[in-house]
PyMOL Python script that loads the backbone (N, CA, C, O; Angstrom):
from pymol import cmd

cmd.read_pdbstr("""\
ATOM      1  N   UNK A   1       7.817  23.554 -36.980  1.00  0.00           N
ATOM      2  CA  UNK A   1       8.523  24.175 -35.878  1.00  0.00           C
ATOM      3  C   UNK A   1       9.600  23.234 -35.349  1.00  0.00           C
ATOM      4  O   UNK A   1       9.484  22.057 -35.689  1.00  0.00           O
ATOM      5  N   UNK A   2      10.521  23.530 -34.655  1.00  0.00           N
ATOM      6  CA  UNK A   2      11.429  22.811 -34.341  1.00  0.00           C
ATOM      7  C   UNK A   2      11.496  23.323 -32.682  1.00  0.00           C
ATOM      8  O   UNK A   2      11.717  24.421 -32.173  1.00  0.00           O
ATOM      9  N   UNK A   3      11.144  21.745 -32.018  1.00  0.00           N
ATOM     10  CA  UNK A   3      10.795  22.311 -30.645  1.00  0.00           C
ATOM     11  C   UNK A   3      11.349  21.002 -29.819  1.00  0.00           C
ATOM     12  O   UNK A   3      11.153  19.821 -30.110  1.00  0.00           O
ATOM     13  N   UNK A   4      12.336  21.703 -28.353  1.00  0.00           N
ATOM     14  CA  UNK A   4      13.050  20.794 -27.748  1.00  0.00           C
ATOM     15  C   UNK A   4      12.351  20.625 -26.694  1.00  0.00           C
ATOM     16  O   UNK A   4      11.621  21.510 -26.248  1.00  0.00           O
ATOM     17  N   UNK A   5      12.501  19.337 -26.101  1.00  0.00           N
ATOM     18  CA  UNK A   5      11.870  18.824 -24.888  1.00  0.00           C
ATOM     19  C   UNK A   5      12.486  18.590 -24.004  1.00  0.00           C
ATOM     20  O   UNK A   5      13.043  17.494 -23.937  1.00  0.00           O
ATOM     21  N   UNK A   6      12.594  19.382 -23.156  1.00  0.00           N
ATOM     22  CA  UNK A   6      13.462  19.333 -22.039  1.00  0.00           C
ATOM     23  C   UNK A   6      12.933  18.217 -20.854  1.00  0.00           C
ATOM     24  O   UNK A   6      11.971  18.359 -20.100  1.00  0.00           O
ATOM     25  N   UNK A   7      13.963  16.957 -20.946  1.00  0.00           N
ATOM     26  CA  UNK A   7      14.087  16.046 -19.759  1.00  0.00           C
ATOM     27  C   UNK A   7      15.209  14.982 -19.888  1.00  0.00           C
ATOM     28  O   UNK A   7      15.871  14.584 -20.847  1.00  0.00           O
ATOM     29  N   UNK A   8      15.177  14.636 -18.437  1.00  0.00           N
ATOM     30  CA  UNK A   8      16.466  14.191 -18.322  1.00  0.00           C
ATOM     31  C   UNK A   8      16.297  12.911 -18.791  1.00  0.00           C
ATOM     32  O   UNK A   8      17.381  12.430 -19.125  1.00  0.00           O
ATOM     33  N   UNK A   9      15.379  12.180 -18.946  1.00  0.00           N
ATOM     34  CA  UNK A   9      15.825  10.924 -19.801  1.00  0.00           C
ATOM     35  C   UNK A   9      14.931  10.517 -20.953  1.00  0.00           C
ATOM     36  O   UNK A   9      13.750  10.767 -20.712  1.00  0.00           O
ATOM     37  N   UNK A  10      15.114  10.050 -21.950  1.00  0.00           N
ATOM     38  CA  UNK A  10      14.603  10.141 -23.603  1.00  0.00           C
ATOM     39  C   UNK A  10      13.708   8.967 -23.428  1.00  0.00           C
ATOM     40  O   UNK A  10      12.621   9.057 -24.000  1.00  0.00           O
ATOM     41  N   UNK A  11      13.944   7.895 -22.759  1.00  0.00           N
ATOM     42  CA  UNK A  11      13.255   6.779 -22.561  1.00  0.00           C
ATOM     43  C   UNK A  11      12.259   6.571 -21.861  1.00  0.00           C
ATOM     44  O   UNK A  11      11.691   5.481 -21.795  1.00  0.00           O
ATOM     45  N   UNK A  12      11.813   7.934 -21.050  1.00  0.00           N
ATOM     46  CA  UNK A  12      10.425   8.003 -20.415  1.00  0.00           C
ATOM     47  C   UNK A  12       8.899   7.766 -21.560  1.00  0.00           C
ATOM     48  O   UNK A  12       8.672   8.168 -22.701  1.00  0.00           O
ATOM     49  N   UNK A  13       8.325   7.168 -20.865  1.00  0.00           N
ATOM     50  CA  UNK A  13       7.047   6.853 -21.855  1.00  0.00           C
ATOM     51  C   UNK A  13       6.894   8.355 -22.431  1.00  0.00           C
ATOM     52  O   UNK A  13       7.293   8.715 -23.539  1.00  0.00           O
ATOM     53  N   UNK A  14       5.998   9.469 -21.119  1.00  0.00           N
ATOM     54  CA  UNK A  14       5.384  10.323 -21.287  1.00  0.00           C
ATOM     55  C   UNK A  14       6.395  11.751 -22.534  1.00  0.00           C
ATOM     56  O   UNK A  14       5.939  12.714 -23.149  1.00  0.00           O
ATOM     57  N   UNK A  15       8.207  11.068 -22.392  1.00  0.00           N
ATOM     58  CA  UNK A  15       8.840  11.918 -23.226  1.00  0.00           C
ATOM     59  C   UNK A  15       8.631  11.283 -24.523  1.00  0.00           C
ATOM     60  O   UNK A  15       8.238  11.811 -25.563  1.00  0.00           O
ATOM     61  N   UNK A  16       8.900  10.265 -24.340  1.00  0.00           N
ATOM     62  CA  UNK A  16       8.954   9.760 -26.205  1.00  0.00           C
ATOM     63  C   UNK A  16       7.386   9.556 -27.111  1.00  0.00           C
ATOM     64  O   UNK A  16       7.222   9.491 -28.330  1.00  0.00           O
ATOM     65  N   UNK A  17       6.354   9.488 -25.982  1.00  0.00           N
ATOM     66  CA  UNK A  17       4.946  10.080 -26.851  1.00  0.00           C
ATOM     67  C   UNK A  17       4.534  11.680 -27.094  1.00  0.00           C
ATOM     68  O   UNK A  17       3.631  12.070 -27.834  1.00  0.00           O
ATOM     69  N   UNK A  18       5.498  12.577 -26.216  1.00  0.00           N
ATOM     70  CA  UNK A  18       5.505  14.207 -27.021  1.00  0.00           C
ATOM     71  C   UNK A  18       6.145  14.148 -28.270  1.00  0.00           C
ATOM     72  O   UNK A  18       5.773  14.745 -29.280  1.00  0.00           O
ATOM     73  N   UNK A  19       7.427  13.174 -28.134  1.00  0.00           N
ATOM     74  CA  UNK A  19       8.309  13.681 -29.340  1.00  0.00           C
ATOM     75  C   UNK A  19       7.426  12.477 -30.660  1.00  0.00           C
ATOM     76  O   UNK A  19       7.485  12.938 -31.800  1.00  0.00           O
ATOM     77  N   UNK A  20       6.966  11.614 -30.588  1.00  0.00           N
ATOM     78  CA  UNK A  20       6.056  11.055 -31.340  1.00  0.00           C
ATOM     79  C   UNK A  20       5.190  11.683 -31.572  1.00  0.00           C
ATOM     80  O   UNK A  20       4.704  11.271 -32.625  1.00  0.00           O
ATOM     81  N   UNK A  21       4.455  12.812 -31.050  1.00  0.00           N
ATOM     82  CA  UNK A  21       3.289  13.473 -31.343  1.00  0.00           C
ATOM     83  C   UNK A  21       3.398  14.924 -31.741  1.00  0.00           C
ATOM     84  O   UNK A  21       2.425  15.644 -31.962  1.00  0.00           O
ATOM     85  N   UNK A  22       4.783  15.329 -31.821  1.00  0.00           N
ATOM     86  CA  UNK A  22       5.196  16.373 -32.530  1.00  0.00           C
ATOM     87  C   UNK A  22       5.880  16.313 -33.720  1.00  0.00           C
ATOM     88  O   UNK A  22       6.223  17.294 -34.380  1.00  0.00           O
ATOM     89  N   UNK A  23       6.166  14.651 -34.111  1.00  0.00           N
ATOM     90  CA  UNK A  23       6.760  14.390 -35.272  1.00  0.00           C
ATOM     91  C   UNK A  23       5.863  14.208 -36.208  1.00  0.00           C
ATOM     92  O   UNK A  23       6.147  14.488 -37.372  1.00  0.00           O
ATOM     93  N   UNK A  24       4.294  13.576 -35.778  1.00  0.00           N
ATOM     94  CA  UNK A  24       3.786  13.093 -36.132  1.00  0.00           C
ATOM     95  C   UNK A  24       2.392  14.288 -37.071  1.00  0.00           C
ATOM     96  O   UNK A  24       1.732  14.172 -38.103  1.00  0.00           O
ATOM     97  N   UNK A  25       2.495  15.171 -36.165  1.00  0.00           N
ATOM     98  CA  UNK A  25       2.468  16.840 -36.586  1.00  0.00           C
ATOM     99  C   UNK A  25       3.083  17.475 -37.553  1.00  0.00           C
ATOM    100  O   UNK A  25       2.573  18.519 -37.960  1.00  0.00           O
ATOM    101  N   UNK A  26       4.359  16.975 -38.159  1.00  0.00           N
ATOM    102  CA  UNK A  26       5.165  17.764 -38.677  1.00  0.00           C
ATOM    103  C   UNK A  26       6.161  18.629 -38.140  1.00  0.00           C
ATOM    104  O   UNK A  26       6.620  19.557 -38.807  1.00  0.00           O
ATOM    105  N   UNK A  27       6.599  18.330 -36.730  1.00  0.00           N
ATOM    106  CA  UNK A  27       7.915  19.370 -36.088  1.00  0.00           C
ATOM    107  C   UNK A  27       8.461  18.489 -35.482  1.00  0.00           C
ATOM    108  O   UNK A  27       8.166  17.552 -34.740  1.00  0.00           O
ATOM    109  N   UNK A  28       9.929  19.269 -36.239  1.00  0.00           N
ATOM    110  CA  UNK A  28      10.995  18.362 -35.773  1.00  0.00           C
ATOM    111  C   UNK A  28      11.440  18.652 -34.078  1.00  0.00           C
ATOM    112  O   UNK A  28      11.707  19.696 -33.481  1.00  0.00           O
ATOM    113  N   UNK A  29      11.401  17.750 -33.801  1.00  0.00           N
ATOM    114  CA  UNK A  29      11.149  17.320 -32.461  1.00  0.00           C
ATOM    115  C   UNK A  29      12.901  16.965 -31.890  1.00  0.00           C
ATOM    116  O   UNK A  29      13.666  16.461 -32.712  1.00  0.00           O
ATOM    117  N   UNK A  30      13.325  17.225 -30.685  1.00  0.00           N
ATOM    118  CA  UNK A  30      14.471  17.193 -30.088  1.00  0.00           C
ATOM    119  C   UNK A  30      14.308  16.933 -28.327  1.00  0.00           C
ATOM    120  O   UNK A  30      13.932  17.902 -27.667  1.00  0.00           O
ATOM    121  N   UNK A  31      14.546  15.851 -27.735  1.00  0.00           N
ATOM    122  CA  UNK A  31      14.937  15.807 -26.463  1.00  0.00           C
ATOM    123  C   UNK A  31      16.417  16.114 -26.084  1.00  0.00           C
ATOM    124  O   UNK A  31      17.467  15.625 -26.500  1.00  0.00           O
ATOM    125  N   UNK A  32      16.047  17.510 -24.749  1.00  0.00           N
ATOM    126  CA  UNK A  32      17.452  17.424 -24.759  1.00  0.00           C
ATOM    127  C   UNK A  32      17.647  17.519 -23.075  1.00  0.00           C
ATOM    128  O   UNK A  32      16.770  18.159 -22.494  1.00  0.00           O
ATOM    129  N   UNK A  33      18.494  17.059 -22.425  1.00  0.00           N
ATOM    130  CA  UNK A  33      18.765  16.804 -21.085  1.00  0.00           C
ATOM    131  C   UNK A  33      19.147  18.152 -20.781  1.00  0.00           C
ATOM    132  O   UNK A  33      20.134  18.794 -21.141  1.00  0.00           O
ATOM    133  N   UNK A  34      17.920  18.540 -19.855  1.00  0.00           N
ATOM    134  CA  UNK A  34      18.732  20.379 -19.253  1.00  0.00           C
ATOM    135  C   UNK A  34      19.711  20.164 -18.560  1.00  0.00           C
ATOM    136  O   UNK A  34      20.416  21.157 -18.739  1.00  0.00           O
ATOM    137  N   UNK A  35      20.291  19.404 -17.777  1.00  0.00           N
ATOM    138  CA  UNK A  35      21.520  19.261 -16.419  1.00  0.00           C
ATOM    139  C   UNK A  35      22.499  18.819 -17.467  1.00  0.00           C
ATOM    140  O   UNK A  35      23.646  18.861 -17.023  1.00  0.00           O
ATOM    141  N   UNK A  36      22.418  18.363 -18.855  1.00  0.00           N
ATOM    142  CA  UNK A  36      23.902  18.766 -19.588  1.00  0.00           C
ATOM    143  C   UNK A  36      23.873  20.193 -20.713  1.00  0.00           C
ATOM    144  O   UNK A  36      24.757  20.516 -21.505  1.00  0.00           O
ATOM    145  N   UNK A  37      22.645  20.825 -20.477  1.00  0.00           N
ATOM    146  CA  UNK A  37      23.141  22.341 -20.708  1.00  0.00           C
ATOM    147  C   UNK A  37      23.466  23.437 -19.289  1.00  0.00           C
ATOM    148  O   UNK A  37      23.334  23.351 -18.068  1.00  0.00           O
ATOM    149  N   UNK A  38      23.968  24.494 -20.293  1.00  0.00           N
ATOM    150  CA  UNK A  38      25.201  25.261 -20.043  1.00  0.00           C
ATOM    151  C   UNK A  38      24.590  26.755 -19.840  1.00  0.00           C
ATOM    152  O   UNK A  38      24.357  27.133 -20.989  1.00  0.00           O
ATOM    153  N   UNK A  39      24.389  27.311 -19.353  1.00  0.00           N
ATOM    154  CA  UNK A  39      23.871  29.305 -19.910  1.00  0.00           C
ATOM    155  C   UNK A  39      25.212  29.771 -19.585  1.00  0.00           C
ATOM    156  O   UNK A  39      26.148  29.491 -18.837  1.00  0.00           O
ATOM    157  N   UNK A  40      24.682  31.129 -21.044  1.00  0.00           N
ATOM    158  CA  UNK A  40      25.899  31.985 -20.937  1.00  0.00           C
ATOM    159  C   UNK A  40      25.068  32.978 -20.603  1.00  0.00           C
ATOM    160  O   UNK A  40      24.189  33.268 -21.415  1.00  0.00           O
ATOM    161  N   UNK A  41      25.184  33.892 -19.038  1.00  0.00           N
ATOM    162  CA  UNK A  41      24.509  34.704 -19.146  1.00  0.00           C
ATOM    163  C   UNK A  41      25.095  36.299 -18.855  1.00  0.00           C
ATOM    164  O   UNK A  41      24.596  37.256 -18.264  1.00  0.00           O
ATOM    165  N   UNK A  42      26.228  36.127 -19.472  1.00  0.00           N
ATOM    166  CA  UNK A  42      27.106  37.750 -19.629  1.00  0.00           C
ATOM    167  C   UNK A  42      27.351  38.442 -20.791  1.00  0.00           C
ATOM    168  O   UNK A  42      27.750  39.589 -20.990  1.00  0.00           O
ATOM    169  N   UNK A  43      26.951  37.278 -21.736  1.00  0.00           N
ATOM    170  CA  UNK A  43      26.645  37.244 -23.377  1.00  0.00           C
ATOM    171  C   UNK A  43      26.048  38.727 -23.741  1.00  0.00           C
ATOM    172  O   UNK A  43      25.115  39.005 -22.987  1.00  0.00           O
ATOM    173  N   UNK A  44      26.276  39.530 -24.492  1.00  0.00           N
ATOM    174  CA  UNK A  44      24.849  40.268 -25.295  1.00  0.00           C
ATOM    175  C   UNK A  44      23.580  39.849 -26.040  1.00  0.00           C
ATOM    176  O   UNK A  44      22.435  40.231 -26.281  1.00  0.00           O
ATOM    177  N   UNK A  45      24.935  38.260 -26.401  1.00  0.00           N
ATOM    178  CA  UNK A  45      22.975  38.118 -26.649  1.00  0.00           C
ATOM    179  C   UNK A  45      23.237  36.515 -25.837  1.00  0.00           C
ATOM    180  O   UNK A  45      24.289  35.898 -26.005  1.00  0.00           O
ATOM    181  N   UNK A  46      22.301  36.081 -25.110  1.00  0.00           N
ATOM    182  CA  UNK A  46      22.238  35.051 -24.383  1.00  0.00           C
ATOM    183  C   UNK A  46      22.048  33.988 -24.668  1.00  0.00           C
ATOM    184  O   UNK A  46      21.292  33.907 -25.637  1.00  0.00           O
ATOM    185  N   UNK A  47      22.627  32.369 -23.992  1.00  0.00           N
ATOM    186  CA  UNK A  47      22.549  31.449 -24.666  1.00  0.00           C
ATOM    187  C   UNK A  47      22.284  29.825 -24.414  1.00  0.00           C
ATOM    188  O   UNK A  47      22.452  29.477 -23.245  1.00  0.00           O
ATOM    189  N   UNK A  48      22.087  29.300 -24.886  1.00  0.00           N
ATOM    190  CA  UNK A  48      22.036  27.888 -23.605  1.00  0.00           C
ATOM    191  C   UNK A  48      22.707  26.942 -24.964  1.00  0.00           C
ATOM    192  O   UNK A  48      22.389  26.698 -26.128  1.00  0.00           O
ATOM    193  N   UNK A  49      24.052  26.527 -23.818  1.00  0.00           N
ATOM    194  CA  UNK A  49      24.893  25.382 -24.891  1.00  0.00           C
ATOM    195  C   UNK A  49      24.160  24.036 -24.677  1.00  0.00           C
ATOM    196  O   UNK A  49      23.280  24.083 -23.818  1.00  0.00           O
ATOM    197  N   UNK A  50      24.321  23.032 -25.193  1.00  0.00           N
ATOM    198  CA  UNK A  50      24.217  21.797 -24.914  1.00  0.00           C
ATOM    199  C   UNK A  50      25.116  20.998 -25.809  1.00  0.00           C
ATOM    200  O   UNK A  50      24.859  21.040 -27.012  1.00  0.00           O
ATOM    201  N   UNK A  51      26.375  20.102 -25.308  1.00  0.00           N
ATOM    202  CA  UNK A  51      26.976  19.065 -26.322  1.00  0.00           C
ATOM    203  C   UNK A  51      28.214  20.121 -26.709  1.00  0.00           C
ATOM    204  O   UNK A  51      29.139  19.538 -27.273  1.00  0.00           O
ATOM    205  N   UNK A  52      28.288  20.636 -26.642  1.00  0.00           N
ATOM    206  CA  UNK A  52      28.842  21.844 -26.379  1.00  0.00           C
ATOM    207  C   UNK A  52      28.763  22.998 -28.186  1.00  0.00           C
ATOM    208  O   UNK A  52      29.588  23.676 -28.798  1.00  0.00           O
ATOM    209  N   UNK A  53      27.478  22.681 -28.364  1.00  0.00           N
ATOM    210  CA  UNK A  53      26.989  24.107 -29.376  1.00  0.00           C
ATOM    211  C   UNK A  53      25.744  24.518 -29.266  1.00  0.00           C
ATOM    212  O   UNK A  53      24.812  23.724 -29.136  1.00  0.00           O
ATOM    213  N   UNK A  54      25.588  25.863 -29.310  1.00  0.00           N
ATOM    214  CA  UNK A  54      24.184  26.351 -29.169  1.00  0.00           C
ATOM    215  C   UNK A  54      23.497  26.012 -29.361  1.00  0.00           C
ATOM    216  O   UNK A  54      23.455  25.291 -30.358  1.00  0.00           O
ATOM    217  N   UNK A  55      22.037  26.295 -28.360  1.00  0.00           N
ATOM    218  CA  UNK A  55      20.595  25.625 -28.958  1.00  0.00           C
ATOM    219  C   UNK A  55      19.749  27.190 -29.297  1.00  0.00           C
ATOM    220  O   UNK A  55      18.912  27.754 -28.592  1.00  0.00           O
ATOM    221  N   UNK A  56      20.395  27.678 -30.816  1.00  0.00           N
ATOM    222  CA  UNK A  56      19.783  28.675 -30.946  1.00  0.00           C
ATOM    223  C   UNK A  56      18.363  28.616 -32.420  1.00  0.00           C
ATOM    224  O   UNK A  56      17.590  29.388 -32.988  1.00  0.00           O
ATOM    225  N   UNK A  57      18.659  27.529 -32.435  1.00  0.00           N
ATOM    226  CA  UNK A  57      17.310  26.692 -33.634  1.00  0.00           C
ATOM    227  C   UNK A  57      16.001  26.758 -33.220  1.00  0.00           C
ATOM    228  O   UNK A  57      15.108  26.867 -34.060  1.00  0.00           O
ATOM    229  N   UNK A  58      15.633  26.680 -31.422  1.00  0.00           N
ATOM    230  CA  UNK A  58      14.784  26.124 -31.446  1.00  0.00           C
ATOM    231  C   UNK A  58      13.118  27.638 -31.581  1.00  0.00           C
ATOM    232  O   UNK A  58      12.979  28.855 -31.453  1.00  0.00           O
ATOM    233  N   UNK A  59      12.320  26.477 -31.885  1.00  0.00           N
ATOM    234  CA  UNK A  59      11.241  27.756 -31.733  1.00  0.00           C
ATOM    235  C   UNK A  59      10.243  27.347 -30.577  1.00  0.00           C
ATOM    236  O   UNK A  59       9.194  27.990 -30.547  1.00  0.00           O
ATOM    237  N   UNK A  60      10.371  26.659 -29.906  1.00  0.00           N
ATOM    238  CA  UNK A  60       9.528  26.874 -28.661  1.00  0.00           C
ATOM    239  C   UNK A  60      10.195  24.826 -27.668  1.00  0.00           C
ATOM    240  O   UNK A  60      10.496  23.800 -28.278  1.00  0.00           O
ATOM    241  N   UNK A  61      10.180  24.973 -26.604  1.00  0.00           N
ATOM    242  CA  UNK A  61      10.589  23.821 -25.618  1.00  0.00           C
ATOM    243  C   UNK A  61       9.406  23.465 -24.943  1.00  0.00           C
ATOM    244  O   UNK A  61       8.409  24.166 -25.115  1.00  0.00           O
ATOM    245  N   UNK A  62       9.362  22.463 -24.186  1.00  0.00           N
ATOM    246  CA  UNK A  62       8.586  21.555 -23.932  1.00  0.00           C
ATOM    247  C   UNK A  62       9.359  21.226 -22.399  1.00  0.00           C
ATOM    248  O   UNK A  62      10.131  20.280 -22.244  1.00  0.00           O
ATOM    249  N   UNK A  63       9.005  22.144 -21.380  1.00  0.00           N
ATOM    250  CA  UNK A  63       9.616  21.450 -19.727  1.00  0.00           C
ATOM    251  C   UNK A  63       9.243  20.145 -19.318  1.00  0.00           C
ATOM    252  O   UNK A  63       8.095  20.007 -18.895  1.00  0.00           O
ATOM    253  N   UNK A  64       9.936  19.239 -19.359  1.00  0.00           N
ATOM    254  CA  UNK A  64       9.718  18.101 -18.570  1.00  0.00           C
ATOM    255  C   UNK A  64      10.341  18.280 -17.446  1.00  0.00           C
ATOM    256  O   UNK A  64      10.934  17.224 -17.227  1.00  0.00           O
ATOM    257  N   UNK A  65      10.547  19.035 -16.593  1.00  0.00           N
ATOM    258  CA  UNK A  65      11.159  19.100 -15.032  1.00  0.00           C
ATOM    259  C   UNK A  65      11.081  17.901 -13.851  1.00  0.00           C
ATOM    260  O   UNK A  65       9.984  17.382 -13.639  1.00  0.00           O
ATOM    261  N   UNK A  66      12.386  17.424 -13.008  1.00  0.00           N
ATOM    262  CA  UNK A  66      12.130  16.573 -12.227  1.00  0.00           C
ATOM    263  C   UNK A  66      11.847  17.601 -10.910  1.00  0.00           C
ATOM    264  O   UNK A  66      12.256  18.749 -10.739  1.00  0.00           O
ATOM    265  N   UNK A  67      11.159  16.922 -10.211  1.00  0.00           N
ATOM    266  CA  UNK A  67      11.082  17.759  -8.901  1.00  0.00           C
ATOM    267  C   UNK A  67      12.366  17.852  -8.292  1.00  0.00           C
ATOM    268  O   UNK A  67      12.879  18.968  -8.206  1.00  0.00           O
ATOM    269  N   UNK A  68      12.906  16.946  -7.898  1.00  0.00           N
ATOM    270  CA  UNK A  68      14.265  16.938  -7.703  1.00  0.00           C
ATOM    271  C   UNK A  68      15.622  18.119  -7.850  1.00  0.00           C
ATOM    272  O   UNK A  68      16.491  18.550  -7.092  1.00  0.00           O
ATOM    273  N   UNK A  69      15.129  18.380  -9.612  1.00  0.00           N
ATOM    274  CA  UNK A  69      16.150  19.425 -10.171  1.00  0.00           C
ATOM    275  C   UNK A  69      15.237  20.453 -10.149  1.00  0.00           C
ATOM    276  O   UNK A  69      15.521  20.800 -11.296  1.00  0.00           O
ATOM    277  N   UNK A  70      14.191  21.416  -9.757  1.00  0.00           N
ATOM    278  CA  UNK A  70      12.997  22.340 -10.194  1.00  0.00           C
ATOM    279  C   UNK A  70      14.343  23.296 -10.439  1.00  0.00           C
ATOM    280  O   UNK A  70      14.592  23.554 -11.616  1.00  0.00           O
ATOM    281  N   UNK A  71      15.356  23.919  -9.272  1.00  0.00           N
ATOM    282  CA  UNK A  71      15.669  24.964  -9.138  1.00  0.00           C
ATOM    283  C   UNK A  71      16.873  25.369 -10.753  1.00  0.00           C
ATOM    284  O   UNK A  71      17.188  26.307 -11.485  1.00  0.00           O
ATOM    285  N   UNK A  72      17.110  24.093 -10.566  1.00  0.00           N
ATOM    286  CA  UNK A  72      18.523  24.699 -12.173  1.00  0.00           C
ATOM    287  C   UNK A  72      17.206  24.324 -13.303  1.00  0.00           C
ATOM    288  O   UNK A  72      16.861  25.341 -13.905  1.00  0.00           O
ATOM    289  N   UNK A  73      16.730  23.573 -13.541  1.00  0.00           N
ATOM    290  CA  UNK A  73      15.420  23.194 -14.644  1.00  0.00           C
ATOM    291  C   UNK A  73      14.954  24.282 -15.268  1.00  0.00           C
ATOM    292  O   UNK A  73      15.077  24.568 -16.459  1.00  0.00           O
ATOM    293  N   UNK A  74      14.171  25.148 -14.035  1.00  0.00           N
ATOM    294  CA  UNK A  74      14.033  26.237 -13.964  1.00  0.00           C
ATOM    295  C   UNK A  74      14.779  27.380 -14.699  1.00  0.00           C
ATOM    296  O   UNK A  74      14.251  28.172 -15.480  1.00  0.00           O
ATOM    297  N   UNK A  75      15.675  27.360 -14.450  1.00  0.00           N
ATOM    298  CA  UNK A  75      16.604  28.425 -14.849  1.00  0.00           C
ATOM    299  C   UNK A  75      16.981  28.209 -16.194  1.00  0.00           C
ATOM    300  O   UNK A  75      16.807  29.175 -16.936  1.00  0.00           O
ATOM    301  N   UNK A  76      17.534  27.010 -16.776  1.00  0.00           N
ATOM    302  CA  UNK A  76      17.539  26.694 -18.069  1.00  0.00           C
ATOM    303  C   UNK A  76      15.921  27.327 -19.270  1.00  0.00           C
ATOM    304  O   UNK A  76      15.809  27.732 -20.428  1.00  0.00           O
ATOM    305  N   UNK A  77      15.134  27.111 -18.295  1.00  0.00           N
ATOM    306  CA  UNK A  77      13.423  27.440 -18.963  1.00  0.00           C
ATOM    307  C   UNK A  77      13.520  28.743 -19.149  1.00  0.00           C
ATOM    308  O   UNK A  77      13.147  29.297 -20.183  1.00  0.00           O
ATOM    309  N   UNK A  78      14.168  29.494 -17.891  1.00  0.00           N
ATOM    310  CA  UNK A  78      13.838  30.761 -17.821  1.00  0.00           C
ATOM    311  C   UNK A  78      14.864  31.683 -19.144  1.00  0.00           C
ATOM    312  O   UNK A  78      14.647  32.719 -19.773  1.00  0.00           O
ATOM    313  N   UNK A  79      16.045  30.667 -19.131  1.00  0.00           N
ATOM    314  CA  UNK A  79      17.430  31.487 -20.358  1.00  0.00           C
ATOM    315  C   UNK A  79      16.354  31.166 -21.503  1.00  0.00           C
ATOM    316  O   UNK A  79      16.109  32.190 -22.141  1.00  0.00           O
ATOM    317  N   UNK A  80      15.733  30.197 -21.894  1.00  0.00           N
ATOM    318  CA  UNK A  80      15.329  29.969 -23.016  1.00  0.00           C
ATOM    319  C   UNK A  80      14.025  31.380 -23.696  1.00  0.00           C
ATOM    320  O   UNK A  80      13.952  31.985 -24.765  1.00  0.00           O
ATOM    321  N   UNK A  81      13.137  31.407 -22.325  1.00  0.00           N
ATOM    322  CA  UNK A  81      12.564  33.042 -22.604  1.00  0.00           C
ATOM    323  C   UNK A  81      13.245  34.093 -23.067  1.00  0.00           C
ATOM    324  O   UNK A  81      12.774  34.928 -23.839  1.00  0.00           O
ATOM    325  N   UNK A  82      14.687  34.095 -22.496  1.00  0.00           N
ATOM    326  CA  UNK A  82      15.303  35.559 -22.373  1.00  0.00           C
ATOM    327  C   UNK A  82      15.576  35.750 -23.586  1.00  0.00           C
ATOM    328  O   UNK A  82      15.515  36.852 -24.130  1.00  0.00           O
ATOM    329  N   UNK A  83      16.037  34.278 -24.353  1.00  0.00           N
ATOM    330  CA  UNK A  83      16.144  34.075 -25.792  1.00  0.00           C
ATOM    331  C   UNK A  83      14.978  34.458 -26.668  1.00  0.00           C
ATOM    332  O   UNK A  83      15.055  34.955 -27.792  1.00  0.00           O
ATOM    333  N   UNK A  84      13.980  34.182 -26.053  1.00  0.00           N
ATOM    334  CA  UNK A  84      12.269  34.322 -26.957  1.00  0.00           C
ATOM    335  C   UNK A  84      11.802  33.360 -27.251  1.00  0.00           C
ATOM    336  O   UNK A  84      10.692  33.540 -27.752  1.00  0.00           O
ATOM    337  N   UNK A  85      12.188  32.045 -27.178  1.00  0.00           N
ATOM    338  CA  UNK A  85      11.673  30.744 -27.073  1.00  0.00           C
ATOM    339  C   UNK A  85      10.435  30.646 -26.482  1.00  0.00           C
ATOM    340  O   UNK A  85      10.197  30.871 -25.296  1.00  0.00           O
ATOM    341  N   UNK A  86       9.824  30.382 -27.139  1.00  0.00           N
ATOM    342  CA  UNK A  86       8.477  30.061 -26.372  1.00  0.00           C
ATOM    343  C   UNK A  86       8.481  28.665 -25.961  1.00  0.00           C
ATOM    344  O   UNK A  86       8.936  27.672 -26.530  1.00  0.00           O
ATOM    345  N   UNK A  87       7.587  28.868 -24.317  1.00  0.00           N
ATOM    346  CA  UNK A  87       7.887  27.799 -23.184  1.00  0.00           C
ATOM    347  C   UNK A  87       6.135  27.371 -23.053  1.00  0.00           C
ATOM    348  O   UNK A  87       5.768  26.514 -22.249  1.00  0.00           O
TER     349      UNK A  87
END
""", "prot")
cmd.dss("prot")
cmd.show_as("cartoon", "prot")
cmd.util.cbc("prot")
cmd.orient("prot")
């Protein structure tokens, strides 16, 4: 499976032992900072950029949310459903 982990920094212990323990599984594993993705949500079919090209690969994400950001975090989690991503 190819599954992104949403948090804002790659160098957290608790992020880089998911993505170690999903590699280590066999799935390719991706941290990606939600506050530098993007939703398109007027699209027909809907989308969340990051880097500036789609993250339409993935098959299921991994919320690492700061309390701080819950409310846009959130919303990035929620485009990724609308997509069918499993959360």
């Amino acid at each position: 499976m190819k599954i992104a982990i949403l948090s804002q920094d790659s160098s957290l212990y608790s992020t880089r032992r998911l993505k170690e323990a999903g590699e280590q599984l066999g799935h390719e594993m991706r941290v990606v900072d939600y506050l530098r993705c993007y939703m398109n949500i007027t699209a027909h079919k809907p989308t969340v950029v990051y880097q500036g090209k789609p993250l339409e690969d993935c098959d299921a994400i991994i919320p690492r949310i700061g309390a701080s950001q819950t409310f846009y975090g959130t919303a990035v989690v929620r485009q990724f459903e609308v997509m069918g991503v499993f959360s």
